[in-house]
N, C-alpha and C positions, 0 to 999 in steps of 0.2 A: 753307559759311560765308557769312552775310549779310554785308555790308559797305556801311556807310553811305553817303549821298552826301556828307554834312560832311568836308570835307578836314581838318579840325582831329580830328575823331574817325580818320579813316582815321589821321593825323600821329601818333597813338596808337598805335593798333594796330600801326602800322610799328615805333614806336620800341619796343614791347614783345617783338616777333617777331625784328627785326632785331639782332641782339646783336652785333656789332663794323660798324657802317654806315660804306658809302664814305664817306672826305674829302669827296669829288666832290657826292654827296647832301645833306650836312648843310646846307648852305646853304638849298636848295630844302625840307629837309624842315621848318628851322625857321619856312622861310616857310608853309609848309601849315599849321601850327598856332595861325598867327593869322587864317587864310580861312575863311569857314564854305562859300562856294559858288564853284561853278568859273568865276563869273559877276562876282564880286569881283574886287577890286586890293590890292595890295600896295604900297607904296611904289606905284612906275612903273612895276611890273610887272603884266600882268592874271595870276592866278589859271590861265587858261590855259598861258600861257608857262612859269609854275613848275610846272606839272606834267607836263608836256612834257621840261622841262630834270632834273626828279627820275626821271623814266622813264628818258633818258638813263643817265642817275649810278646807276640802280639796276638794274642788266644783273648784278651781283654776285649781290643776293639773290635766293635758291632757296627752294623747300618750299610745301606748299600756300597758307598762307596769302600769300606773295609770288606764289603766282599769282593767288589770289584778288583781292588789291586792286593786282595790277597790271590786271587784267583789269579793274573795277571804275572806275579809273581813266580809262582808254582808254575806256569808254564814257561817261565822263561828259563827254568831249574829243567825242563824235562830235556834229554838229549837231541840234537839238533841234526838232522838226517843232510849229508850232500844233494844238492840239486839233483835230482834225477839218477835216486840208487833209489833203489824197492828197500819195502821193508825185510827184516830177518825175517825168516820161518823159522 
């Protein structure tokens, strides 16, 4: 399964797969579907932190596609290297 980097598309796909969604989630999930990047803000919140916090909230959902854009997810969180710098030793 492909899965976008748009959090507002991914906020989709959750809400379409995930058919009874934790309490705990709903907060974070409404906030993903107004982010387009994991780079953006939210109110006071960065983009980051709510997806961090939905990750949290969503240890319930199972089945591929909750691995897929939890997976998906997690790497959009990992740090983001310039074009053609090596990595640190």
């Amino acid at each position: 399964m492909q899965i976008p980097d748009n959090l507002s598309s991914i906020a989709r796909i959750i809400r379409k797969d995930w058919k009874k969604i934790y309490y705990g989630a709903v907060p974070y999930l409404d906030a993903m579907e107004c982010i387009n990047s994991i780079h953006d803000n939210f109110l006071e919140d960065s983009a980051r932190s709510i997806v961090c916090y939905f990750l949290a909230n969503a240890q319930a959902w199972k089945g591929e596609t909750a691995r897929a854009v939890k997976e998906k997810l997690n790497q959009l969180l990992q740090p983001q290297q310039p074009a053609g710098a090596s990595p640190a030793i």
